[in-house]
matplotlib code that plots the C-alpha trace (Angstrom):
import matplotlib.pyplot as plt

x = [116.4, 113.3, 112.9, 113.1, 109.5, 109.1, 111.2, 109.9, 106.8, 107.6, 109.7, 106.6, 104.3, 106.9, 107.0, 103.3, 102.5, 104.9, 104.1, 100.1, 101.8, 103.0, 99.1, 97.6, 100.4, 99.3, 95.8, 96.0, 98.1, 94.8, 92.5, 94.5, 94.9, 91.4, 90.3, 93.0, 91.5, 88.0, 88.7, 90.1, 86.7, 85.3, 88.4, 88.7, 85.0, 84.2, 80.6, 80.1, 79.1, 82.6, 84.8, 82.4, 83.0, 86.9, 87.1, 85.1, 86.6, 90.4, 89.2, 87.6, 91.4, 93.2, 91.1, 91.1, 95.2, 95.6, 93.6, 95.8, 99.2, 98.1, 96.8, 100.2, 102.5, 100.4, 100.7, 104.7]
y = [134.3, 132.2, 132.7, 129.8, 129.0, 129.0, 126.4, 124.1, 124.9, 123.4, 120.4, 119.4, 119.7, 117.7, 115.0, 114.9, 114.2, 111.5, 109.3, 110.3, 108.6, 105.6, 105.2, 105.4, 102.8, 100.1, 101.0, 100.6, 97.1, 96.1, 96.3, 94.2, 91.8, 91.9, 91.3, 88.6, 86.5, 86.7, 83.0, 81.5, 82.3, 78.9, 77.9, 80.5, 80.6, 84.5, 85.8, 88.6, 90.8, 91.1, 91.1, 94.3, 95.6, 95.5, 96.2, 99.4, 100.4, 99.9, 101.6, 104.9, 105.0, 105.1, 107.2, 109.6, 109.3, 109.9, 113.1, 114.2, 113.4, 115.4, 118.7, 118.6, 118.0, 121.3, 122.9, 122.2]
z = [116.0, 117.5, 121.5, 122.9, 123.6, 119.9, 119.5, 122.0, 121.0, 117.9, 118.6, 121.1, 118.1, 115.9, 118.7, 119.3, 115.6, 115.5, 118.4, 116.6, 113.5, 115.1, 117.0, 113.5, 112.2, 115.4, 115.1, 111.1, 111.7, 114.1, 111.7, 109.2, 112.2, 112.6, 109.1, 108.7, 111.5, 110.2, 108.4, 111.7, 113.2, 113.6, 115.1, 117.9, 118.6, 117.9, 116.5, 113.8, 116.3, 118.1, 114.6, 114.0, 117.4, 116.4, 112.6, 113.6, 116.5, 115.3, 111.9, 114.0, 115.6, 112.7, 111.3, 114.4, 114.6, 110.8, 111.3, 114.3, 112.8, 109.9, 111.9, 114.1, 111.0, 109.6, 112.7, 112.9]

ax = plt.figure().add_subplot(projection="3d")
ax.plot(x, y, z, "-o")
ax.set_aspect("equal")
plt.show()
């Protein structure tokens, strides 16, 4: 039998990775966001510089949220 603090331990690890998994799935749809609204740019005025400034700032997220939900799913 587990002591309890074992056992919160892990469900707090279990939770923690998932809400990381659902970051990486938001930050994931925002770069496919991004990159789908790279056609419409004439029409909603934006400049290379700031679709960069999102594609690699959404892709450094889901990168970052990827990595975490995989350490805490190892960690569970």
């Amino acid at each position: 039998m587990q002591p309890i603090y074992l056992k919160q331990a892990k469900s707090i690890t279990l939770i923690i990775a998932f809400v990381s998994l659902l970051q990486a799935l938001l930050a994931i749809i925002g770069v496919m966001t991004v990159a789908l609204t790279i056609p419409d740019q004439e029409k909603l005025n934006l400049t290379d510089t700031i679709i960069r400034r999102a594609l690699l700032n959404t892709s450094i997220n889901a990168i970052f949220f990827v990595i975490f939900t995989i350490l805490f799913f190892v960690a569970f």
